[in-house]
N, C-alpha and C positions, 0 to 999 in steps of 0.2 A: 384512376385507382380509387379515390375518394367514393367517385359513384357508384362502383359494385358495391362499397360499403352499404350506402343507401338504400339499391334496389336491383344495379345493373343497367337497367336501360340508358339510354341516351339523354333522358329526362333530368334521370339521375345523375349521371356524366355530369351534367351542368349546373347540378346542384353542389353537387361533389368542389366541384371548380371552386366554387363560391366559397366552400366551408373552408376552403386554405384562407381565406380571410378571416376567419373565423378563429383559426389553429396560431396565427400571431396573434390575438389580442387585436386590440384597437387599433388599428393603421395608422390612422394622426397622432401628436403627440404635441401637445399643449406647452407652448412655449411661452415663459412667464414674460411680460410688458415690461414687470419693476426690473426685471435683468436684461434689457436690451435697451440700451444708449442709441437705439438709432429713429427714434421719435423726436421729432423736435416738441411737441408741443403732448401736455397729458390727453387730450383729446383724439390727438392722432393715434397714442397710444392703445387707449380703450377702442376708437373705432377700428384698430389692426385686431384688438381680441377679440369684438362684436365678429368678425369676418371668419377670424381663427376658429371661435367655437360655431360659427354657422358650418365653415366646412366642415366640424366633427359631428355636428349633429346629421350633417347628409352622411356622413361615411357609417356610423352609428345606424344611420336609418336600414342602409344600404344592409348593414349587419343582420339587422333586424327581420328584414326582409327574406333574406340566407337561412336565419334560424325558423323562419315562421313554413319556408322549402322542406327545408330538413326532421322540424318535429311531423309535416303531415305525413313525408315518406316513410319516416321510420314509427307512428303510430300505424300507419296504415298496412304495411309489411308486420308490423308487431299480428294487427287483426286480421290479417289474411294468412300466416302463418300456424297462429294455433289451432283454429279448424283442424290445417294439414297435419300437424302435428298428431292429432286426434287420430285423422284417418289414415295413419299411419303414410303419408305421403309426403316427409320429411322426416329424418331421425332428430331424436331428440340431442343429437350432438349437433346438428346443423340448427337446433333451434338455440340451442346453446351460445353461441357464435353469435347468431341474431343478438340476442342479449346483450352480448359482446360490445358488442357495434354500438348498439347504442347506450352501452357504458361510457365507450368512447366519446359521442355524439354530446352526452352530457357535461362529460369532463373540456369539452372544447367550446360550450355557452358558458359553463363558467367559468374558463380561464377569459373567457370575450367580456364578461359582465366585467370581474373585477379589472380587467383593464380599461375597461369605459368609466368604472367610478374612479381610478385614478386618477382617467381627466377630470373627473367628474372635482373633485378632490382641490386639482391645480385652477380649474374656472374658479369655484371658491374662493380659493387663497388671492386669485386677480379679483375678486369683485370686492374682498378686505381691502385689499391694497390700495386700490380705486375711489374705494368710500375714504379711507383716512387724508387720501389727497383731496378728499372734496369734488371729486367726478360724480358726477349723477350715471351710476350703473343700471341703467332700466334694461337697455338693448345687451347686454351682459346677462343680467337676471332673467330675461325673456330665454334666454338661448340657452340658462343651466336648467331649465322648468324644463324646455323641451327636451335635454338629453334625458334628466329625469323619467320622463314622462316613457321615454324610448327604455332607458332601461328597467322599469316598472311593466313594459309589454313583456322586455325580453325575461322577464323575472316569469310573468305569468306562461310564457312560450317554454320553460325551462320546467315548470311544476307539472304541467299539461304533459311533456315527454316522463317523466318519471311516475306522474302515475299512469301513463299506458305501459312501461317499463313494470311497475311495479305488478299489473293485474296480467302481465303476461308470462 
């Protein structure tokens, strides 16, 4: 269903699939160290969140990847569409719809983004935490750069779809 949104084809389909990841938010969910008793030692600690945020940064990626599917199909239906629009071979209510879509499309990287900074948000608050105990947070801070860095792509994947949105 997702993919007719897209484009229809089977390409689509698969892209489609992917954007239900996209329509929850962030999939992982950052589970703070300082509130689980089941570390013996603070090092064990910190290296379970080193691990934590490694898996979010793959799932993030993963995200990432979804939206970079998503903004080509739907810039690329946006530029193949108003041609037809022109030559009268679409009405302007089906181009309408278009638009539609990818109002939608938009509205679902940025419910992804602000869910990824609210990991974004809770690593933080573990690498505070971390530091006051006196943990050396390197492998920590290594791992909030990279989701940064991820959601700084998905930021610029999100600007790229609204102004094709926007000139169409």
């Amino acid at each position: 269903m997702l993919g007719a949104l897209i484009g229809g084809d089977a390409e689509s389909a698969a892209i489609g699939a992917g954007v239900g990841g996209l329509a929850g938010g962030a999939t992982g969910f950052f589970v703070a160290a300082s509130n689980n008793q089941n570390y013996a030692t603070h090092e064990e600690a910190l290296n379970g969140q080193i691990e934590q945020a490694r898996a979010l940064v793959a799932e993030y990626q993963h995200d990432i990847d979804v939206t970079r599917q998503l903004v080509n199909a739907k810039r690329q239906r946006i530029e193949t569409s108003r041609p037809q629009l022109t030559a009268g071979q679409i009405t302007a209510e089906q181009y309408r719809i278009l638009i539609g879509d990818v109002e939608g499309s938009v509205r679902l990287i940025r419910q992804n983004i602000e869910a990824n900074q609210r990991n974004m948000r809770l690593i933080e608050e573990e690498i505070a935490w971390f530091r006051q105990e006196g943990s050396d947070t390197a492998g920590l801070d290594a791992e909030l750069q990279r989701y940064r860095s991820l959601r700084d792509q998905q930021l610029a994947l999100l600007r790229e779809l609204t102004a094709a949105q926007a000139t169409g």
